[in-house]
N, C-alpha and C positions, 0 to 999 in steps of 0.2 A: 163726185170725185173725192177720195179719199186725201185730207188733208196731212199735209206730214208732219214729224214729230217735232221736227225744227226747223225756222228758215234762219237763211246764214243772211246777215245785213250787212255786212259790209267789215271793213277793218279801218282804220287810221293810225298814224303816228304819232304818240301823245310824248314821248320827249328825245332828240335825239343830238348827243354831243360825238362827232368824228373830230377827232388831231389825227388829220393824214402827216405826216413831215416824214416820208416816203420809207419808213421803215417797214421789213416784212412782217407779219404778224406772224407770231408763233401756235397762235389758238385761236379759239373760237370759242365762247361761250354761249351755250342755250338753258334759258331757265324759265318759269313758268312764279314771277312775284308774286300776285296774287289773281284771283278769279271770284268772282264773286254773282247771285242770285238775287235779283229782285224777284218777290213773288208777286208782288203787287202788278206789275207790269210784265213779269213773265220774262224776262229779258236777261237773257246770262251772258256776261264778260270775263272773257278771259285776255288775258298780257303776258305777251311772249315778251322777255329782253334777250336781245342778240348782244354779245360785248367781244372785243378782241384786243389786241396790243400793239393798235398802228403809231401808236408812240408814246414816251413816260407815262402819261396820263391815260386809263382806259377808255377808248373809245365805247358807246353803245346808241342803242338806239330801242327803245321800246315801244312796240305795237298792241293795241287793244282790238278787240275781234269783238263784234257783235252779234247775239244769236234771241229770236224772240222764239221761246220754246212752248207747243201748242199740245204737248200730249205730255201733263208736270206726273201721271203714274209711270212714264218710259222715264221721264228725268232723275223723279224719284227713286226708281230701282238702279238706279249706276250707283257702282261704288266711285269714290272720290278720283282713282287713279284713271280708270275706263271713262271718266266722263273727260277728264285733261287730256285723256288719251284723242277721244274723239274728236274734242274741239280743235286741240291741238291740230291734228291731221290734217282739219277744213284750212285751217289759217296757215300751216306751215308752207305750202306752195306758192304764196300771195308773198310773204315774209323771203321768204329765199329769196324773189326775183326782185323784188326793192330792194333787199339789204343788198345786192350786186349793182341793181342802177344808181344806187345813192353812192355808194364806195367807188366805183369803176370810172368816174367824172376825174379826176386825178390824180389817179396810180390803178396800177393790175386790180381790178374788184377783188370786194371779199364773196367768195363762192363755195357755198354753205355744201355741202353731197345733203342727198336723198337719206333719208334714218328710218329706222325700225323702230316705230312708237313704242310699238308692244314692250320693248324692252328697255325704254326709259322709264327710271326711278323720278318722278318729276317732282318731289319732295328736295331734291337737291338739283345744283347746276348739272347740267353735261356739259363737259371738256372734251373738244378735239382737239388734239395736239395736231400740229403742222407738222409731219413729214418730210425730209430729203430725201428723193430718189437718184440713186447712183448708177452710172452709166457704165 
């Protein structure tokens, strides 16, 4: 059986501050702090922080994703964007659906849409601004 290039271990919550005081949040921030390679253990993490503006103070919450990578010539040829790309991608689905059950406990959840990796600059935050739709 052909072993794969990476296996995904798992994710957790390494620090998270919400101040709900029921204001709507006008954004959503997604950014990529840092990621980092042990080679010794083979083991690559990346941390997504989700942040938004549910009152004075920024609310966020930052996720760690864990990946033990078993094929380090496929690791080695990612450029630095494609590999946050990829990682990103496995963890972003796991990330959405907490960041709504954690926020949605006492007021409307915050509810992230689906994104196009491919066109995230993750050298910098992305900002989604909140929308009003007129009737």
């Amino acid at each position: 059986m052909v072993q794969p290039v990476y296996n995904f271990l798992g994710y957790s919550i390494n620090e998270i501050k919400i101040t709900n005081e029921h204001k709507e949040n006008t954004y959503v921030g997604i950014s990529i702090p840092h990621d980092y390679f042990d080679a010794k253990t083979k083991m690559y993490s990346i941390f997504i922080r989700i942040s938004t503006d549910f009152s004075d103070d920024e609310s966020y919450i930052i996720f760690q994703g864990g990946f033990q990578i078993n094929d380090l010539k496929w690791y080695d040829s990612l450029k630095e964007n494609i590999r946050k790309s990829i990682f990103f991608a496995i963890l972003f689905p796991f990330v959405r659906e907490k960041v709504y059950s954690i926020t949605s406990d006492s007021n409307p959840g915050l509810f992230i849409p689906t994104i196009n990796v491919k066109e995230i600059d993750f050298s910098k935050e992305l900002r989604l601004i909140k929308t009003t739709q007129s009737n």
